[in-house]
VMD Tcl script that builds the backbone (N, CA, C; Angstrom):
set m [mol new atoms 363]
animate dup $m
set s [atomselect $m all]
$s set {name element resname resid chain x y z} {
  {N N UNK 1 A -12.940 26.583 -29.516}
  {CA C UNK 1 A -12.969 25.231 -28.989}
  {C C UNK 1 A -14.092 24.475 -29.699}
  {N N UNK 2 A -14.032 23.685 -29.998}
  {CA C UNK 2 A -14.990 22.346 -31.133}
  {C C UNK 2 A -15.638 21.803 -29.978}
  {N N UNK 3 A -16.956 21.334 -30.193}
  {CA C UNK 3 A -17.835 20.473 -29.800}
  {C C UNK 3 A -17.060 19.379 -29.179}
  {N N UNK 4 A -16.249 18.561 -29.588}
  {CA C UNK 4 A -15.311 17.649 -29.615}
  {C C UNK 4 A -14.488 17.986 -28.251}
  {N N UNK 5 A -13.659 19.040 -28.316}
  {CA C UNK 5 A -12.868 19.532 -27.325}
  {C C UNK 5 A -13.915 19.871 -26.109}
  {N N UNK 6 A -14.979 20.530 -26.252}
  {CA C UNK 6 A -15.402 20.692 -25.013}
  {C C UNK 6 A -16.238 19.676 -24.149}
  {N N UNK 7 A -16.281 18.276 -24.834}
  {CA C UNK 7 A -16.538 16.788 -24.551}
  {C C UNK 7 A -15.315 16.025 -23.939}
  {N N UNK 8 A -14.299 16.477 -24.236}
  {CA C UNK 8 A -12.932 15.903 -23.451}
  {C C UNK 8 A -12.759 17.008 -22.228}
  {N N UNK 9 A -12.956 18.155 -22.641}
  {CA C UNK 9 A -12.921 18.824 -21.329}
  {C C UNK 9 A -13.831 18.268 -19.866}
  {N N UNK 10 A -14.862 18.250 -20.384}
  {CA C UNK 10 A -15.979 17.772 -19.672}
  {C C UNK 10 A -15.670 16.409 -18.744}
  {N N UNK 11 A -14.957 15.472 -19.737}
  {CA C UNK 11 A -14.692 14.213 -19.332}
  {C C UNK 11 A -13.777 14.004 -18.094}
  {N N UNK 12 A -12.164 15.113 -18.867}
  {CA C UNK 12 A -11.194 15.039 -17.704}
  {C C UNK 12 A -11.622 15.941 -16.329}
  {N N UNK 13 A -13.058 17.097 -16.783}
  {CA C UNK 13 A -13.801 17.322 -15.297}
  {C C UNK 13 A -13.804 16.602 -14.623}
  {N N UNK 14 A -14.962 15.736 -15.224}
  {CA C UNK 14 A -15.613 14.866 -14.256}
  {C C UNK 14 A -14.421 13.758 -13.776}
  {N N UNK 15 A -13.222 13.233 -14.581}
  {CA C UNK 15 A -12.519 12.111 -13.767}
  {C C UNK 15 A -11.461 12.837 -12.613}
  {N N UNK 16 A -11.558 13.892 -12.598}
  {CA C UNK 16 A -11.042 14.809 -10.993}
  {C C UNK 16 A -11.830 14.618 -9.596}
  {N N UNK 17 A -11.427 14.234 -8.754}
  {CA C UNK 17 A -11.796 14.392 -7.994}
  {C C UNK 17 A -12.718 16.054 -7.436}
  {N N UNK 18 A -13.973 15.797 -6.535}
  {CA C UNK 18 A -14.285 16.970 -6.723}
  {C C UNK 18 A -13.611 18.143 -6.309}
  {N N UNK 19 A -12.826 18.330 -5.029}
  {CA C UNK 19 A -12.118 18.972 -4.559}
  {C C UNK 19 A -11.132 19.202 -5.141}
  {N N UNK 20 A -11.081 19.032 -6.329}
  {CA C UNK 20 A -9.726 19.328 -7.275}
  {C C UNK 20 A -10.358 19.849 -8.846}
  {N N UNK 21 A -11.707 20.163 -8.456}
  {CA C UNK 21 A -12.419 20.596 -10.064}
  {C C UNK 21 A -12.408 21.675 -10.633}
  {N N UNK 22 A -11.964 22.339 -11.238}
  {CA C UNK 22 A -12.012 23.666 -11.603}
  {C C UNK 22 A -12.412 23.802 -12.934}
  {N N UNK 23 A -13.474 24.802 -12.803}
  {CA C UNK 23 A -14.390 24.957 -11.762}
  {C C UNK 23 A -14.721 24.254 -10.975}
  {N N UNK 24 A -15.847 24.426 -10.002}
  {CA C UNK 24 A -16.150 23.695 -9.190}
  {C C UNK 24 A -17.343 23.362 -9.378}
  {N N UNK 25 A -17.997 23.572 -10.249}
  {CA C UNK 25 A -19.701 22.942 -10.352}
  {C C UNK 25 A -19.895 22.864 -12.017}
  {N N UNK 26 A -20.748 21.750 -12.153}
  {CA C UNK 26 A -20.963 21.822 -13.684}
  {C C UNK 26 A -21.604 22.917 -13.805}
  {N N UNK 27 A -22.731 23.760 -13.275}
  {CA C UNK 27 A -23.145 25.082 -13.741}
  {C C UNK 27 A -22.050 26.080 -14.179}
  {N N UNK 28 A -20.886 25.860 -13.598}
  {CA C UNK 28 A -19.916 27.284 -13.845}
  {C C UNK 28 A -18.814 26.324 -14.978}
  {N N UNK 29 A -18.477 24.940 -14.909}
  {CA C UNK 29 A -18.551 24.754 -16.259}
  {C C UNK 29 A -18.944 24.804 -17.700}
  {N N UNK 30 A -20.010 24.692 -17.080}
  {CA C UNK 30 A -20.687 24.922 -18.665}
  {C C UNK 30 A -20.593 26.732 -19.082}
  {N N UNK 31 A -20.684 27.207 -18.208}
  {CA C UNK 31 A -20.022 29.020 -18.963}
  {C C UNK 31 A -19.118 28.748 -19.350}
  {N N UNK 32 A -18.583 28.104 -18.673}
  {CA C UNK 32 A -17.169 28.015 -19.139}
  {C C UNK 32 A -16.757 27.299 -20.823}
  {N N UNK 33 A -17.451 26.485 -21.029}
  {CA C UNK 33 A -17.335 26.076 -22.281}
  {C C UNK 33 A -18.548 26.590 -23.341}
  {N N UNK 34 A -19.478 27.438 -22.488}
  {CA C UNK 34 A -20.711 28.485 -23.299}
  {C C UNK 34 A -21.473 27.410 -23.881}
  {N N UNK 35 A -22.071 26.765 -23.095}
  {CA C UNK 35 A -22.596 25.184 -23.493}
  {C C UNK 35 A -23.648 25.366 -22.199}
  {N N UNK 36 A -25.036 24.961 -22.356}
  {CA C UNK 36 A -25.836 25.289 -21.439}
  {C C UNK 36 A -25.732 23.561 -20.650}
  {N N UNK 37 A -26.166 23.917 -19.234}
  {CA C UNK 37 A -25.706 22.632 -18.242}
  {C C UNK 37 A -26.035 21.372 -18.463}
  {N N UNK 38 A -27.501 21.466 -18.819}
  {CA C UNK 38 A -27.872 20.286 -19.622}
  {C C UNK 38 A -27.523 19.295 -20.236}
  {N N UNK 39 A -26.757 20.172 -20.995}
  {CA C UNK 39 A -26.230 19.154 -22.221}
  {C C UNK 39 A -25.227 18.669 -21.826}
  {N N UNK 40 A -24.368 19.073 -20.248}
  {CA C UNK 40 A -23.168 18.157 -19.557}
  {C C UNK 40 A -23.892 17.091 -19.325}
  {N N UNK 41 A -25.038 16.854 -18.951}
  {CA C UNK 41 A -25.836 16.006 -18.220}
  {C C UNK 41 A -26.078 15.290 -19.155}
  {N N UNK 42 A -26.336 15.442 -20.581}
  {CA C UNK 42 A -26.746 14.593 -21.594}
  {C C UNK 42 A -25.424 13.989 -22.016}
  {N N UNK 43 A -24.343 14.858 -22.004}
  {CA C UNK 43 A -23.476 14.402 -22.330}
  {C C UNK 43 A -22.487 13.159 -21.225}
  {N N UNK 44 A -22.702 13.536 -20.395}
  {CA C UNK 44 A -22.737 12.276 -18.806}
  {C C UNK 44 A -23.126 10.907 -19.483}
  {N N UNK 45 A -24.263 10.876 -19.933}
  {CA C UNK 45 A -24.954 9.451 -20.555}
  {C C UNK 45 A -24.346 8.683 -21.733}
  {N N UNK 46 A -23.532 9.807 -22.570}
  {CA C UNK 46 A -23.094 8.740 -23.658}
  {C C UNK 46 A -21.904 8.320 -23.879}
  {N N UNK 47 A -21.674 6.839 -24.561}
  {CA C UNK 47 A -20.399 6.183 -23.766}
  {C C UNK 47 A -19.095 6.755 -24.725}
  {N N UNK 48 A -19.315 7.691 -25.395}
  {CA C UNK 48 A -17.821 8.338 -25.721}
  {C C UNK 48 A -17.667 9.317 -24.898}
  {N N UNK 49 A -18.528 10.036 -23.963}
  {CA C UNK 49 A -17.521 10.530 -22.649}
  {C C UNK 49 A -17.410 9.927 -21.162}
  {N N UNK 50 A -18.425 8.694 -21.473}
  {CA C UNK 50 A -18.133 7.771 -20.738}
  {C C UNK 50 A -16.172 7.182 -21.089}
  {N N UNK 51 A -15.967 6.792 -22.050}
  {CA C UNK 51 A -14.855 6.280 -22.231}
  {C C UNK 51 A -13.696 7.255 -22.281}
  {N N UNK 52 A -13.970 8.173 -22.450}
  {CA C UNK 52 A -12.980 9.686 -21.740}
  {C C UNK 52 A -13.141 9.907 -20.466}
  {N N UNK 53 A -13.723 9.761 -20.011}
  {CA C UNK 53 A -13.690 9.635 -18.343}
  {C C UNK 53 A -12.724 8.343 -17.776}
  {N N UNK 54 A -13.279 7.268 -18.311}
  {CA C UNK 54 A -12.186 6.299 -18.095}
  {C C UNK 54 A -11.009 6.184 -18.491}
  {N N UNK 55 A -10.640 6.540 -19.422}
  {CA C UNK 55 A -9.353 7.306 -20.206}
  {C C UNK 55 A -8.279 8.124 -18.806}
  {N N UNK 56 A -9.336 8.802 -18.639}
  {CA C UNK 56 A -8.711 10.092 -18.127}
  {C C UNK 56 A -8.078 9.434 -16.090}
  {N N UNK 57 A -9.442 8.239 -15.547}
  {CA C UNK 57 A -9.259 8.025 -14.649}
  {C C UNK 57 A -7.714 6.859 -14.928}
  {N N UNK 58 A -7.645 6.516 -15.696}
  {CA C UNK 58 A -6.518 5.409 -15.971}
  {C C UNK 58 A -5.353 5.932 -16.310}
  {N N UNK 59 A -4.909 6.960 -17.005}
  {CA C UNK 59 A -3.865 8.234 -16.634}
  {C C UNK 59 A -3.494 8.948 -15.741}
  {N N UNK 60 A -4.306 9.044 -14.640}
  {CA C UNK 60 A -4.236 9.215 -13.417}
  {C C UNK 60 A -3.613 8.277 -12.749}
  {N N UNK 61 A -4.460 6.963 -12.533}
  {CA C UNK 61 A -3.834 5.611 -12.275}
  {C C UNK 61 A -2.583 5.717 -12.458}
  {N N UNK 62 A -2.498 5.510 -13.816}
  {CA C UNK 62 A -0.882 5.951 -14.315}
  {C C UNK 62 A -0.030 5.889 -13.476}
  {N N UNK 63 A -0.079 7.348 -13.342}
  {CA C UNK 63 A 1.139 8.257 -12.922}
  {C C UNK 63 A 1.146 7.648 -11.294}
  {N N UNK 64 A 0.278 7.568 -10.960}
  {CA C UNK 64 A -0.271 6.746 -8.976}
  {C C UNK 64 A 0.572 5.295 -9.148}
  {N N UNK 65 A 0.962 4.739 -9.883}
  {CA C UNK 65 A 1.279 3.332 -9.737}
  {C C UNK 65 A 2.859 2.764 -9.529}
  {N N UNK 66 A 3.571 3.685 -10.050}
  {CA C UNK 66 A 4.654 3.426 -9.305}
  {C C UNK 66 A 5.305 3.876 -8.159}
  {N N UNK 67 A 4.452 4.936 -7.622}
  {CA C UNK 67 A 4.999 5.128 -6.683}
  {C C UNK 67 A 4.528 4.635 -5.425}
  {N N UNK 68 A 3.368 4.351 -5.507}
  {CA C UNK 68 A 2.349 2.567 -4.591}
  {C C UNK 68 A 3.618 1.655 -4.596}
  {N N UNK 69 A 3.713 1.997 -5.988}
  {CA C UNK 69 A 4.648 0.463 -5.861}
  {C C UNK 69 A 6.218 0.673 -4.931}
  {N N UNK 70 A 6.956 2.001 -5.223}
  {CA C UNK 70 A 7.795 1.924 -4.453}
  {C C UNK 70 A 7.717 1.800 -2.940}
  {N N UNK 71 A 6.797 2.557 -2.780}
  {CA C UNK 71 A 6.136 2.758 -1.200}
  {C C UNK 71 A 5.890 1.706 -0.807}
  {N N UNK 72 A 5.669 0.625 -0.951}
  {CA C UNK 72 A 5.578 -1.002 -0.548}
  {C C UNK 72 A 6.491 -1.527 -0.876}
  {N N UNK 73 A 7.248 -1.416 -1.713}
  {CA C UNK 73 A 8.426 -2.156 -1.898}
  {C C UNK 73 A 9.661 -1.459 -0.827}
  {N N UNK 74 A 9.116 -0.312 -0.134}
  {CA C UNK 74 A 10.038 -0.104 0.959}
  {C C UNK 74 A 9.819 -0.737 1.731}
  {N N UNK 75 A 8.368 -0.568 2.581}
  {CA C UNK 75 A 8.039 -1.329 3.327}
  {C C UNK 75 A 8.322 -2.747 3.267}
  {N N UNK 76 A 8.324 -3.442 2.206}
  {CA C UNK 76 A 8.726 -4.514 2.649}
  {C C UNK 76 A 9.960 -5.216 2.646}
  {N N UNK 77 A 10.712 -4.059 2.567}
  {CA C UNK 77 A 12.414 -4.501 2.767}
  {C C UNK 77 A 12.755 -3.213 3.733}
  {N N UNK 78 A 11.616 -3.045 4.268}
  {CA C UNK 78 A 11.780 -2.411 5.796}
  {C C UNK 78 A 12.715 -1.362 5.764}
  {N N UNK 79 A 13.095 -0.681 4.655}
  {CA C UNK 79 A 14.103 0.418 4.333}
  {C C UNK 79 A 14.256 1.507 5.599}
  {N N UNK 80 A 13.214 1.829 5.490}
  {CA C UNK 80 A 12.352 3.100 6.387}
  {C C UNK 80 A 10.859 2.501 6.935}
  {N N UNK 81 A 10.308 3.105 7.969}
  {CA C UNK 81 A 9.252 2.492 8.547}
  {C C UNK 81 A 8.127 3.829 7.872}
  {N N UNK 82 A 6.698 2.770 7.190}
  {CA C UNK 82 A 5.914 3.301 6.473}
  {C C UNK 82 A 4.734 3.551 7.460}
  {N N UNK 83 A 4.349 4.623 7.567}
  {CA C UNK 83 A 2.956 4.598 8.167}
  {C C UNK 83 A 1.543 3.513 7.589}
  {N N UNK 84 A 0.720 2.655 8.374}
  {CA C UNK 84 A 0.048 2.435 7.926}
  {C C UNK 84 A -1.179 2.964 6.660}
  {N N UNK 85 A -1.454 4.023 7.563}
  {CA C UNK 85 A -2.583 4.268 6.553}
  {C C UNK 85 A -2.107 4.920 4.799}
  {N N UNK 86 A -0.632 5.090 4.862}
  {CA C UNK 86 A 0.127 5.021 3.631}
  {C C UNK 86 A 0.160 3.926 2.760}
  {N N UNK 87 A 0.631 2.470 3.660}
  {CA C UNK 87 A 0.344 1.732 2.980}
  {C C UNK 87 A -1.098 0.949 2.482}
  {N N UNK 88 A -1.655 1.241 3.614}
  {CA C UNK 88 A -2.953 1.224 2.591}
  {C C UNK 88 A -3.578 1.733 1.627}
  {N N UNK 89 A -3.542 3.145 1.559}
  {CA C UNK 89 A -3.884 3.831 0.428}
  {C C UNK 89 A -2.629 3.331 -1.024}
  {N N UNK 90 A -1.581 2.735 -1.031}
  {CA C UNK 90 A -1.039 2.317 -1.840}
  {C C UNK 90 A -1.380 0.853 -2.735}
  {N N UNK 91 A -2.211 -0.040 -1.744}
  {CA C UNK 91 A -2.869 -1.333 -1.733}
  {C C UNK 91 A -4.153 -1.241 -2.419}
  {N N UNK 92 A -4.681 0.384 -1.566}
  {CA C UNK 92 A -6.204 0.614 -2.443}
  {C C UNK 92 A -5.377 1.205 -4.024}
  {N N UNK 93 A -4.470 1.784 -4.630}
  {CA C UNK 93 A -4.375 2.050 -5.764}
  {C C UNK 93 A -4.450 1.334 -6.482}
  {N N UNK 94 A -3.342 0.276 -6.080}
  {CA C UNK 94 A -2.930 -0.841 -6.690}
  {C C UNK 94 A -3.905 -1.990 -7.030}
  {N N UNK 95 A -4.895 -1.708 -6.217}
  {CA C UNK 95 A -5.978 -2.847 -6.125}
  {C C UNK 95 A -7.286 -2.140 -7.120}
  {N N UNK 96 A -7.671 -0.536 -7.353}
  {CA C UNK 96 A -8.500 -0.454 -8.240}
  {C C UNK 96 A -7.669 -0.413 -9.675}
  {N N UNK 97 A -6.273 0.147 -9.614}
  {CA C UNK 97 A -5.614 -0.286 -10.981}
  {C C UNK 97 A -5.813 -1.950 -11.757}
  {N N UNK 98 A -5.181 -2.606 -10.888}
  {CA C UNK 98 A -5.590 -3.992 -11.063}
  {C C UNK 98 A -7.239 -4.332 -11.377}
  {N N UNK 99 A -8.668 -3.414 -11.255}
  {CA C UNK 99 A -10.079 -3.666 -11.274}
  {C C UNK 99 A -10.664 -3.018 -12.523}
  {N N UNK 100 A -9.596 -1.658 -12.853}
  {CA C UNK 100 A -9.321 -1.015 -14.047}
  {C C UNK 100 A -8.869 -1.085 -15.326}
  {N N UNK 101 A -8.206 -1.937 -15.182}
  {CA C UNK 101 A -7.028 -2.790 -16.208}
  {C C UNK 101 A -7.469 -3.959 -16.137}
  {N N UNK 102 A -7.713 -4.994 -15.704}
  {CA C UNK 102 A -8.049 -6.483 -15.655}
  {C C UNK 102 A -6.601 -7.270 -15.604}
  {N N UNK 103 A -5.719 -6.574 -14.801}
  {CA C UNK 103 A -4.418 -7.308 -15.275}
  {C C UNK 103 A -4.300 -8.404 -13.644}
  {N N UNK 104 A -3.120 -9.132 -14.097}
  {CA C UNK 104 A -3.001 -9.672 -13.060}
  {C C UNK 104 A -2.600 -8.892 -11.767}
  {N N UNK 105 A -3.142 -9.546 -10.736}
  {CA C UNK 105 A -3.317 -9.070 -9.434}
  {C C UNK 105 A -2.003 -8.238 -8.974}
  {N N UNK 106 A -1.772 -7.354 -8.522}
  {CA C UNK 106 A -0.207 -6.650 -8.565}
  {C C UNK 106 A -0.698 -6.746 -7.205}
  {N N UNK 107 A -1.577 -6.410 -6.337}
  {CA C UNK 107 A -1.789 -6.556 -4.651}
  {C C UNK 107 A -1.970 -7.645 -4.610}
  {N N UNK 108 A -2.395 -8.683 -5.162}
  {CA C UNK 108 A -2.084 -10.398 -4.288}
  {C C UNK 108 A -0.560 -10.642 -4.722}
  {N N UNK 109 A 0.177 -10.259 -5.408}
  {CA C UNK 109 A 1.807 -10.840 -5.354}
  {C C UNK 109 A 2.613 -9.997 -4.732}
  {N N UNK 110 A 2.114 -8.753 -4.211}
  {CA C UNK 110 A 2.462 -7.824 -3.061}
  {C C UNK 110 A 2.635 -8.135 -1.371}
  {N N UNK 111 A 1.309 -8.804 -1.823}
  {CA C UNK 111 A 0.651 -9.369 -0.438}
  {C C UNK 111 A 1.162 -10.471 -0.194}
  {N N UNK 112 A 1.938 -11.182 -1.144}
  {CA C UNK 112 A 1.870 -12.797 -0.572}
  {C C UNK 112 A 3.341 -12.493 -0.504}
  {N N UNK 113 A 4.245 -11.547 -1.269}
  {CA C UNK 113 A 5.937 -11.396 -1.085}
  {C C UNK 113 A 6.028 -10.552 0.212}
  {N N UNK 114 A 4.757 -9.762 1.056}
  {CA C UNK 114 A 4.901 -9.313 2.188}
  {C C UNK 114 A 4.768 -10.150 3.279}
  {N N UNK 115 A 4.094 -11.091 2.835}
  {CA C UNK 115 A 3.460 -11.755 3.572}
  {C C UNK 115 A 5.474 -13.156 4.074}
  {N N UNK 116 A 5.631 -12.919 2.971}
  {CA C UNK 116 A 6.400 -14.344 2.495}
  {C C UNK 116 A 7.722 -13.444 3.802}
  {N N UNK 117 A 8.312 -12.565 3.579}
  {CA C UNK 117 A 9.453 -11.693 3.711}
  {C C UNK 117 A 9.236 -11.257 5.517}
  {N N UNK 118 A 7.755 -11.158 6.195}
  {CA C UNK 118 A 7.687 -11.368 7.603}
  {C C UNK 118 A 7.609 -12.405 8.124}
  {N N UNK 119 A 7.172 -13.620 7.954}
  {CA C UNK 119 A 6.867 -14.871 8.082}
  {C C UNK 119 A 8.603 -15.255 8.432}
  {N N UNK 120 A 9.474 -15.112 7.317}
  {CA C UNK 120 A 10.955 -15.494 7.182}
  {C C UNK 120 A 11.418 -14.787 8.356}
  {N N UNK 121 A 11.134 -14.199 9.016}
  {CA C UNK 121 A 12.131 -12.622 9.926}
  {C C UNK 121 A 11.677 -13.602 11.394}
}
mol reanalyze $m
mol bondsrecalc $m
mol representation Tube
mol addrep $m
């Protein structure tokens, strides 16, 4: 494994949630890549695994975004009845994707066609 590779490893570590890290501590990472801990820590600071981290959190995003999106787009043609705290966690995706990306608002034209579609009923 290259210097290189064990800097992307490191990166898509850290953009896991912790309860999903494997390993589970940068100490048993760094055996793991035979790289003493430190230098995760040094390597934390500079912005090319800064920007693999963000990389890695926006591929994640990814794959999270359409299915936010279907999950509200049920809800709001009332297909099936959505639990709240579902649709919120779909609103929070959609809303750090949108903070991630800089794109236009995908939860304010969510919000205002939910908004638009109960108002009518």
């Amino acid at each position: 494994m290259t210097y290189k590779d064990k800097k992307v490893r490191f990166a898509e570590w850290l953009a896991k949630p912790l309860i999903e890290r494997n390993p589970s501590t940068a100490a048993e990472l760094a055996k793991v890549l035979r790289i003493h801990r430190k230098t995760l820590w040094d390597w934390r600071k500079e912005p090319e695994v800064q920007e693999l981290v963000k990389e890695a959190i926006n591929a994640r995003g990814a794959d999270l975004v359409p299915s936010a999106l279907s999950l509200l787009e049920k809800a709001v043609k009332k297909d099936e009845p959505i639990p709240k705290t579902k649709i919120d966690a779909a609103r929070a995706i959609l809303s750090v994707w949108d903070k991630a990306n800089n794109s236009v608002s995908i939860i304010a034209t969510i919000q205002d066609l939910y908004d638009k579609y109960h108002t009518e009923r």
